[in-house]
N, C-alpha and C positions, 0 to 999 in steps of 0.2 A: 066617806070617800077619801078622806088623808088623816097620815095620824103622823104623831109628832112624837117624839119621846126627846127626851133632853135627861142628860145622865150626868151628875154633878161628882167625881171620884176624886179625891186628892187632887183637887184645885183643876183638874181636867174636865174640861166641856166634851162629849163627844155627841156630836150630832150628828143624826142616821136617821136618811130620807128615804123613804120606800116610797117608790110610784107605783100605784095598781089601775089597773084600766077600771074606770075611761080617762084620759088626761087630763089634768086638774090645769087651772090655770096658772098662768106665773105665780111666782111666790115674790115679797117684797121685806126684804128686811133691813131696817136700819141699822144694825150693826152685830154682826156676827163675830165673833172671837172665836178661835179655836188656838189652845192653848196647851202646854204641858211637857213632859218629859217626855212622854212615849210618843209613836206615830197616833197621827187622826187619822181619819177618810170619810170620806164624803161617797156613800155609795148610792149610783144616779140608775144601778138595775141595766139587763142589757138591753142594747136597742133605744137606750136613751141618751137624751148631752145635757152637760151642766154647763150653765150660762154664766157668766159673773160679768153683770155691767151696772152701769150706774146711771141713775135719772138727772140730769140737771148738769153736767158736765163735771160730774163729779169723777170721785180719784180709788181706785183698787191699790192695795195697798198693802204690802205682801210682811213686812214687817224687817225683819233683820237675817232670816234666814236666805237660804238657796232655791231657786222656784227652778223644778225643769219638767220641760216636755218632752214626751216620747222615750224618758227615764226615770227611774224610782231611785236614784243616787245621786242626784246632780252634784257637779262638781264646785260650780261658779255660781254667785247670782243668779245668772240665766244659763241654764244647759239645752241645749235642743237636740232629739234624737240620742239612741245609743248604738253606741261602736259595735258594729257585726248584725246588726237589725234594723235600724232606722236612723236614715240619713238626715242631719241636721239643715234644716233650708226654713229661711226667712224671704218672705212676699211683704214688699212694701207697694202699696196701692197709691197712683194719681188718684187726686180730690176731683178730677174731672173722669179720666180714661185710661189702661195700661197698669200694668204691675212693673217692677224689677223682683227679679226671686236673685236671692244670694245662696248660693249652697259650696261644700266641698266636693274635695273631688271622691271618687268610690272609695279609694283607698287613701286617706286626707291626710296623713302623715303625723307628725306632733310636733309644732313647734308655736309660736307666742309673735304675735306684730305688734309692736308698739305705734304708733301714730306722732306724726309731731303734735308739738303743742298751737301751731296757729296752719291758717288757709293757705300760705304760703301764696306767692305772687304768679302773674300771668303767665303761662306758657311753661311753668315748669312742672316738674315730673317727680315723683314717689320713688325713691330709691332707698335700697336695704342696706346696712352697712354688715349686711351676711349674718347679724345674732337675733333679726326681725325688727330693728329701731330702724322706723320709715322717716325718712324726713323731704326737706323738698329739693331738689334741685334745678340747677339754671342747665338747659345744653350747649356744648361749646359750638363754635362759629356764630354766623351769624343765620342762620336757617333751618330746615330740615330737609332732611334727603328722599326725593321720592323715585321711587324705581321706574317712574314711567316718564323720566327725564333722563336726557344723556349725564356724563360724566362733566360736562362742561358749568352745572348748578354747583362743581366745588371749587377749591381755589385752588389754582396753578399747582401741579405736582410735580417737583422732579423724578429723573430717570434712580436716583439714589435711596428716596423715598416709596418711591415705587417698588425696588428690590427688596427693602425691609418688610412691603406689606407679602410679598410675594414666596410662598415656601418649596418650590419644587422646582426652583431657576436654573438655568446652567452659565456657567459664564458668569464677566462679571463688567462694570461699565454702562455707557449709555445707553439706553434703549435703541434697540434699529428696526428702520422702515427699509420698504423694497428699494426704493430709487436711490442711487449712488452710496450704499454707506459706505462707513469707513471700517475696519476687522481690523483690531491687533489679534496676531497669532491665531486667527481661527482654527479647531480641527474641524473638516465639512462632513466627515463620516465617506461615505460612496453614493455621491450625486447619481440622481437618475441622468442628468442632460449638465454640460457646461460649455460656456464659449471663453474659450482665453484668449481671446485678439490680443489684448494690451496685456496680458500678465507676464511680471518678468523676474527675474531670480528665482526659477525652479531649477532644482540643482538634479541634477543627468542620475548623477549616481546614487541619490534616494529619493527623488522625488517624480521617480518614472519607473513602472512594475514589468516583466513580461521581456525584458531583452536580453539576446543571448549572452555567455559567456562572453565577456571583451569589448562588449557594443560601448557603452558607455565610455569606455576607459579610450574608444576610440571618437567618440564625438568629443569627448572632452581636448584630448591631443591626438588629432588625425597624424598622425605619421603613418607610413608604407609597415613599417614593424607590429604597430597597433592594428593596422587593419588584416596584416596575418594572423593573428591573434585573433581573432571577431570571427574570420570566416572558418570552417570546419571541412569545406572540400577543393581547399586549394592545390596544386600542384607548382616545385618548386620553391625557391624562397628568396629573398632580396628586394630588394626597392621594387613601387610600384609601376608599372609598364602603360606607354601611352603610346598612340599611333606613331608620331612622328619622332624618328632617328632615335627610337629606345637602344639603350646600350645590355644585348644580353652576354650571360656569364654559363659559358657551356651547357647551352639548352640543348633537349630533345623536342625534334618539331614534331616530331611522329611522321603521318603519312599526309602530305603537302595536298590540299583542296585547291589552292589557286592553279591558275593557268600556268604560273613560272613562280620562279624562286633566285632574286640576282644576291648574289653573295660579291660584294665591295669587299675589296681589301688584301684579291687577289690580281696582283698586276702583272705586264708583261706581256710578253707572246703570247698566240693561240695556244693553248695549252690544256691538257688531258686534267680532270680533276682525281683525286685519289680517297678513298676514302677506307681509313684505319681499321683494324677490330674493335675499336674505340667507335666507332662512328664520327670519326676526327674526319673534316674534308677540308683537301689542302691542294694546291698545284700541283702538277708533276712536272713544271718548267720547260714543256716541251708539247707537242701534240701526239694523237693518241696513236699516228700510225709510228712513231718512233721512238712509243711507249714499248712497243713489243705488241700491240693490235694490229688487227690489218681490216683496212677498208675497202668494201668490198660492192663495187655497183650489181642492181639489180639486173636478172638476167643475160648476165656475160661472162656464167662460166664455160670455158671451152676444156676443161679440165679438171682432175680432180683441187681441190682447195680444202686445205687444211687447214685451220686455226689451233695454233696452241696456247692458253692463258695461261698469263703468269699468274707466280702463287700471288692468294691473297688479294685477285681481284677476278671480278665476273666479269672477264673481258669482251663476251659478245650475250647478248641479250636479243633475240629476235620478235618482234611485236608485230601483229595482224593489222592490218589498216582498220579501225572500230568505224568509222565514216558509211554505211551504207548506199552503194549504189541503187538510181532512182528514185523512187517516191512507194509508197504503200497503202495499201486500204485497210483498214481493221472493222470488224464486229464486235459486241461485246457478248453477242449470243452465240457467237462462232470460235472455233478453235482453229480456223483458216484465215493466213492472211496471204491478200493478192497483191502483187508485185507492176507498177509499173516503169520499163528501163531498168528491172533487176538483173542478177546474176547471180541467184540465189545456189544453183550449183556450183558455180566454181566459188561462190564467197560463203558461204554458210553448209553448216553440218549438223546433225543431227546432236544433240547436248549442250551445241552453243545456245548464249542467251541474248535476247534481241528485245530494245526498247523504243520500241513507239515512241514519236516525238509528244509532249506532254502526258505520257503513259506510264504505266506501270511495267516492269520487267518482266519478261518471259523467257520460258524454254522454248525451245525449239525438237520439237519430237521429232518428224521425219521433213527432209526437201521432196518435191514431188515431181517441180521443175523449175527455170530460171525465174519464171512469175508466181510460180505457189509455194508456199511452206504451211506446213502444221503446229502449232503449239501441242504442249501439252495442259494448256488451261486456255477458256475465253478469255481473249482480250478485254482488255478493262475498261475500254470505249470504243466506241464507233467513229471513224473518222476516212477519209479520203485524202489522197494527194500528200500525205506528210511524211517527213523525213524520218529516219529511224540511224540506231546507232546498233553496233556489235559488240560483244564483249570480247574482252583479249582471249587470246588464248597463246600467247607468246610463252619463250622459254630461255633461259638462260643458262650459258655453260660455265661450268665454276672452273676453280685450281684444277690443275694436274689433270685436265680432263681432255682429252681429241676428238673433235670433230672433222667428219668428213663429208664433203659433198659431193657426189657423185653426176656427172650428167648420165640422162635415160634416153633411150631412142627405138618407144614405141612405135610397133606396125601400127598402130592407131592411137586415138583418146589422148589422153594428158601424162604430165610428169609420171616417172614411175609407172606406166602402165604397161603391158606387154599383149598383142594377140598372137595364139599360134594355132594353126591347122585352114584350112581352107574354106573360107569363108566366117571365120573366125573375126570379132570386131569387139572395140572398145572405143563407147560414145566419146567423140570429141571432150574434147577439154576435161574428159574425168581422170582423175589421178591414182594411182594406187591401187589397180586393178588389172586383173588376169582374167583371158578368154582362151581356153587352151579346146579342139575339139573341132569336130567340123558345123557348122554354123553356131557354135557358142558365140554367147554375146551377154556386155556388160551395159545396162544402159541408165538414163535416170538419175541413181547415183552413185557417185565414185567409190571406192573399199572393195568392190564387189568380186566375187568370183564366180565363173561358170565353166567347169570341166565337164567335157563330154556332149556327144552329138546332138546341137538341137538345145542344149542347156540354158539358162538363162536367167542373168541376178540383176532386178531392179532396183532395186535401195540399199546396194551396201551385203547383200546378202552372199552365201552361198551357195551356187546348185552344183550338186554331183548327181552327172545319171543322164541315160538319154531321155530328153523331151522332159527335163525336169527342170521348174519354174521355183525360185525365189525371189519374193515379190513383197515378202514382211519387212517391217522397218524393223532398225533398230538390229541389223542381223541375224534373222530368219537363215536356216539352216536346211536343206533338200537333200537329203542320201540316198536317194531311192530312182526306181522309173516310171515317166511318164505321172510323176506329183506334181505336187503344186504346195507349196507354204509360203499363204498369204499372212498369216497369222505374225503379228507384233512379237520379235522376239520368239520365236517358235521353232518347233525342230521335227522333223520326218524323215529314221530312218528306215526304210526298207518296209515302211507302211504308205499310206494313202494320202490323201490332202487335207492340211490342215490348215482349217481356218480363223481358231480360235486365237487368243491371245496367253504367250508366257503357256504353250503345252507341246512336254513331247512323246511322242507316239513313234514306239520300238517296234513294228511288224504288226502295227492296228490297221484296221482299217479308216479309212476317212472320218473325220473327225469335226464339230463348230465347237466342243466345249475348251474352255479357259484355266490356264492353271492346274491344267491336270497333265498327269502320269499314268500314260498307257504302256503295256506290254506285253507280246501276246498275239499270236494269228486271232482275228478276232474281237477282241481288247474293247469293249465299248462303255465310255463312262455315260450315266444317265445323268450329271449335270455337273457346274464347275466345281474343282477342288478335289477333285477325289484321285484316288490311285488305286490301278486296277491291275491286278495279274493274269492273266490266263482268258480266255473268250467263252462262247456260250457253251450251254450242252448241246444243241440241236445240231451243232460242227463240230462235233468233238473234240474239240481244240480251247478242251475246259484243263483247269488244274485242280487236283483233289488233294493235293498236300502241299504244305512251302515249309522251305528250312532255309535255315538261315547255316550257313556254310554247311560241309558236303553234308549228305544224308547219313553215314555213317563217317568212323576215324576212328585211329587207332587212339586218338587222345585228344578227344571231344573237346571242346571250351564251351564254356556255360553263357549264355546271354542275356541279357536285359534289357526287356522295352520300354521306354521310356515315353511318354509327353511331355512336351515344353515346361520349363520351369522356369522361375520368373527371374528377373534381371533389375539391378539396380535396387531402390530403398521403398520396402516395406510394398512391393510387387508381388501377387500372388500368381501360383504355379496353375499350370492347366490341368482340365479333369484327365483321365484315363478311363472311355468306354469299349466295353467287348459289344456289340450287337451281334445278334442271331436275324437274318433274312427273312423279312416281313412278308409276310402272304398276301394277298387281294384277297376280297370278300370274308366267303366261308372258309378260305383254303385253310390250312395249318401251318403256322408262322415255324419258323426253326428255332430248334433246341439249342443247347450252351451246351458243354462237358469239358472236363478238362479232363484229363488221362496222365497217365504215368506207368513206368515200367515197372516189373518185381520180380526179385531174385530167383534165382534155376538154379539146377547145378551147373558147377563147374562147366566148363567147355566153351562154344566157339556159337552157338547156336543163340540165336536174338531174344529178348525176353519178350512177353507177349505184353500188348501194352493193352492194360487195365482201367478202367472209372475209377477217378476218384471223384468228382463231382459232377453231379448231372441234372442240368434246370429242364423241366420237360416244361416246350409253352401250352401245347397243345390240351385244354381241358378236356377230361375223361367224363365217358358221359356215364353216370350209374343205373341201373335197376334195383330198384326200391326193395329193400328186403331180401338183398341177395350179395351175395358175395362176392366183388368184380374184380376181375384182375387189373391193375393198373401199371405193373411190367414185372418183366421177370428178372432175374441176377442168377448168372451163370455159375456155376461152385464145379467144377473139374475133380476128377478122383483124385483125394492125395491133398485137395485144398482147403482152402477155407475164405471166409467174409465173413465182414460185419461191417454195422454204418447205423444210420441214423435215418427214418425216412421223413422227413416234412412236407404235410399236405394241408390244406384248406376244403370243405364241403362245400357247396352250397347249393340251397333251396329257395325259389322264389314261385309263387304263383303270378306277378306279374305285378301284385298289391303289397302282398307283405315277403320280408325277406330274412334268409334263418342263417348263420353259417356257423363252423368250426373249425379254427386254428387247431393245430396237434403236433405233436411229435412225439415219435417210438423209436428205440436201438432196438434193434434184431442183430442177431450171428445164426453162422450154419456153417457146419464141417460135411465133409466127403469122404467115408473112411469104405474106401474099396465100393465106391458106388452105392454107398447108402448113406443117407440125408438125415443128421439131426440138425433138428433147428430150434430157435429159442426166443422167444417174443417179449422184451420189456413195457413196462408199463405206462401204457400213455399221457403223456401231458397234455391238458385240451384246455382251451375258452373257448363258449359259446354264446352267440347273440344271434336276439332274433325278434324283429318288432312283434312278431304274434306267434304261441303256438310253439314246439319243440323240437326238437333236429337231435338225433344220437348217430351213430357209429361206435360200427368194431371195425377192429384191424387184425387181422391174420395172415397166417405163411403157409402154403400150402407147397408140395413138391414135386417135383416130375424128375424126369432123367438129366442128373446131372446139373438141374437147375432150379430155384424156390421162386415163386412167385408172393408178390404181395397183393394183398384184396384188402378192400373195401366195401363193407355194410352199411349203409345208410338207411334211417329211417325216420320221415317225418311228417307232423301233422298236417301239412297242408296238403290241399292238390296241388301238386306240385307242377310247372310245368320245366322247371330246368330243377336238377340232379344233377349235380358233375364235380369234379376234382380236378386240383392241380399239384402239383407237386414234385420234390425236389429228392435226390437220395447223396448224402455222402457214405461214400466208401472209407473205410480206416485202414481196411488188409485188406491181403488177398487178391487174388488174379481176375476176378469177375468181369462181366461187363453187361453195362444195362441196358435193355433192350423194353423201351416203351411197348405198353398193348395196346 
């Protein structure tokens, strides 16, 4: 069950233990040597362990060499584990419970600790002097530092000490807390928030951002100089100006807001003031009637009165009373205001402007009587009872200028008024107005005229004519008999009544549209703005040509129609549209053409006027598969044409839809009544959501004239087939004549 061999070689012992199953029991030897120059081994077989111990508290006892474990090279004494394989670790075991294991780290480095030579005393620590010689050390203060105690476990620190430990500081100095420090030269960077109650020595001129040119240089030394310098929209220059008894140096006041203006400093007699082409005002040492003025009381001329000014001053200036009589009501929904205790005709006039007391200003459109007026805007509040003012409307006569005042002594009405004929009248107190005729009359408001029997002008207007009525504001105009023009600014001559506003109508008949221009027995605009010539067809008192100077001249002038073109900066011009007259329903809208003349011979005889472009609106309807005439063009013996014709197909059943843009040049001469003609070749696009659409185009001839046709053919059932299109002419005498 065991065998032994012991092999005695040049003083070498080699013992070699084989274990074979079954396991034998320990082995006991009292003393083994293994010995020699070469390696031994001791081979325990695998799956087995060699034990080496001792009975009796005896001692293993390795000899003088190197013993290692976990290596076959040891280095030292004792080597444990090898580098890159097996990690060196020693387990030291309590005699009761617990290990300590000592090991390195993965990658353990290479270096040597030396150890001091004793235990070294209480409390102190192993430190390395950096080459691995450990010895012991004391630590300084009197403690240790634990991190779960404040700052207060070390000894007093100062603010200087503190700096030294501290590597990222700014500044330099005591340490500061929030309440009251003290800052030499601090920079603060841009505070979110500060209060400067107490701060002092901030200097204006660098230590404040953001102020105008001059600001500073004027807080620093406020003088009147410095503060013109600061401001950038002063007016004038010199010292600065205060309420009381400022001294100025040839100012312009402009146009004076207060109620007066006393100018000290002119003493002496009542006396006329003068003022220079300087705008210099000064004395004239005398008063103004023996300045060379003359003063003049209201209504007590018995004669004429002449004023003559001297040069170089506006010697009479005459001013309206602005103070409105009575009281007034306003709306602000209304463009009427009602008068109580007014006098709105003899004080107000149509253009004047009149202010509501706490209101806004207005015009005044038309008077209508001494209690009503019309603006031409709502009032800008509603109000009752309150005062109102007027605007000037005064005038002043300059140098070298005469005026004259005439007295007037109306058969009736006001200043300047005159009635003539029998029964003839002009309303009290109106001014400036003629009533010539038998029962003419002026009434309402003043300006007005009415000539002739029966005649009659309310506001300022004109009427000419018997039984004819002017009754529009703003001077409406009547030339006719038995009218009427109510209408704003409006005019009827020798037509009917007109009611509109800003239209006149030249031999129309009666009229409500606005802004328009009638002319014409007839003459009817269908809405405002337009301008109409000539009346309908159903009166014959249509127009079928217009020219613009005569019809013919021995030395024609050429003209040009123009639209509005624009005014002022980077204003665009107006379109220019021709229309052709719009049908109802089914009917056929009208064509375009424009025409022109072409040379004959020699003589006295007119040229015959020709196509040159001709828009037909009317779409031509085709037959599928056949040839359709779509107009003819005339060619006269002896002539010629040519042009271009542009059409469009189209095809739709209702679902899907086909068409064809095209254009062909044709010509054709007439040589003693016989017809060549000549077809170019078609340019076309076609589209069509389903299905195909073709055409031909062809000329066919008759007497004296070619007609053009149209083939169409296309896949769908179709329910519309038809064309439109266009011919220009280049020569020739022709003229087109739709099928």
């Amino acid at each position: 069950m065991f065998k032994q061999k012991l092999l005695v070689v040049t003083g070498l012992v080699l013992i070699v233990l084989n274990f074979q199953t079954p396991v034998f029991a320990a082995m006991t030897f009292s003393s083994v040597a293994i010995s020699g120059d070469t390696a031994s081994t001791v081979d325990v077989g695998a799956g087995n362990a060699l034990s080496l111990q001792t009975n009796n508290n005896g001692n293993i006892i390795t000899g003088t060499g190197n013993f290692g474990i976990g290596t076959g090279s040891p280095g030292e004494l004792l080597s444990l584990g090898l580098a890159g394989t097996t990690k060196g670790v020693i387990s030291l075991a309590g005699n009761t419970s617990g290990k300590i294991i000592i090991q390195p780290a993965a990658a353990a480095g290479a270096y040597t600790l030396t150890l001091p030579t004793d235990d070294g005393t209480a409390s102190q620590f192993l430190q390395t002097d950096g080459n691995g010689v450990l010895t012991w050390a004391t630590p300084s203060g009197s403690g240790n530092a634990l991190t779960t105690n404040p700052l207060s476990q070390f000894a007093a620190t100062t603010s200087l000490q503190l700096l030294g430990v501290i590597s990222d500081e700014t500044g330099s100095g005591a340490l500061v807390f929030a309440t009251s420090p003290t800052l030499t030269t601090p920079n603060l960077g841009t505070p979110s928030a500060a209060t400067l109650t107490n701060a002092t020595g901030l200097p204006i001129s660098t230590g404040v951002s953001g102020l105008g040119t001059g600001v500073a240089t004027f807080l620093a030394t406020p003088s009147s100089a410095n503060l013109a310098s600061a401001v950038t929209d002063e007016t004038g220059s010199g010292a600065l100006v205060f309420a009381t008894s400022p001294s100025f140096t040839t100012p312009s006041l402009g146009a004076a807001t207060a109620s007066g203006l006393t100018l000290s400093g002119i003493t002496g007699s009542t006396q006329c003031l003068h003022v220079d082409t300087n705008g210099v005002v000064s004395g004239t040492g005398s008063d103004c009637g023996a300045g060379g003025g003359a003063t003049l009381a209201a209504n007590t001329f018995t004669n004429t009165q002449t004023i003559n000014p001297a040069n170089n001053e506006a010697a009479l200036t005459i001013n309206r009373n602005t103070t409105g009589v009575g009281t007034i009501a306003t709306d602000s929904g209304s463009t009427t205001i009602t008068g109580t205790g007014t006098s709105f005709l003899s004080q107000v006039r149509s253009g004047d402007t009149i202010t509501p007391s706490g209101q806004s200003v207005r015009t005044v459109n038309y008077v209508t009587s001494d209690t009503s007026l019309t603006l031409t805007a709502n009032a800008s509040a509603t109000a009752s009872g309150i005062a109102y003012t007027l605007g000037s409307s005064g005038f002043s006569i300059y140098p070298n200028a005469v005026f004259t005042i005439s007295p007037s002594s109306p058969s009736t009405g006001g200043t300047r008024s005159e009635a003539w004929g029998n029964g003839a009248s002009v309303a009290a107190s109106l001014t400036d107005s003629l009533a010539v005729g038998f029962g003419a009359s002026v009434t309402t408001t003043g300006g007005g005229i009415a000539i002739g029997r029966s005649s009659l002008s309310t506001r300022g207007g004109i009427a000419i004519g018997t039984n004819t009525t002017s009754s529009g504001i703003s001077g409406a105009l009547a030339i006719c008999n038995a009218c009427t023009v109510s209408g704003q600014s409006s005019v009827s001559i020798g037509g009917g009544n007109v009611t509109g506003t800003g239209t006149i109508s030249i031999g129309a008949p009666a009229t409500s549209v606005s802004r328009s221009i009638l002319l014409g027995i007839n003459a009817a605009a269908s809405a405002d703005h337009q301008l109409v010539f000539g009346g309908t067809t159903a009166s014959v008192n249509y127009m079928t040509d217009t020219y613009f100077n005569n019809p013919t001249d021995s030395s024609a002038t050429g003209i040009t129609l123009h639209s509005s073109g624009g005014s002022g900066t980077d204003n665009a011009g107006s379109d220019f549209g021709i229309a052709a007259g719009v049908g109802t329903g089914t009917a056929d809208p009208g064509d375009v053409f424009i025409n022109t003349g072409f040379p004959i011979a020699s003589g006295t005889t007119a040229q015959q006027s020709a196509s040159r472009t001709y828009i037909r609106a009317t779409p031509k309807t085709l037959t599928e598969s056949s040839a359709t005439g779509i107009t003819d063009i005339s060619v006269a013996s002896g002539t010629i044409t040519g042009g271009t014709l542009y059409y469009t197909v189209e095809a739709n059943d209702g679902t899907d839809y086909q068409v064809i843009r095209g254009s062909v040049p044709f010509s054709a001469v007439n040589k003693a009544e016989t017809l060549t003609t000549t077809l170019g070749t078609p340019v076309e696009t076609t589209t069509a959501s389903s299905g195909t659409l073709t055409d031909t185009i062809t000329i066919t001839t008759g007497t004296n004239e070619i007609t053009l046709n149209i083939n169409a053919v296309s896949s769908l059932t179709q329910t519309v087939l038809r064309a439109t299109w266009s011919v220009v002419l280049d020569g020739g005498t022709g003229a087109v004549s739709p099928l």
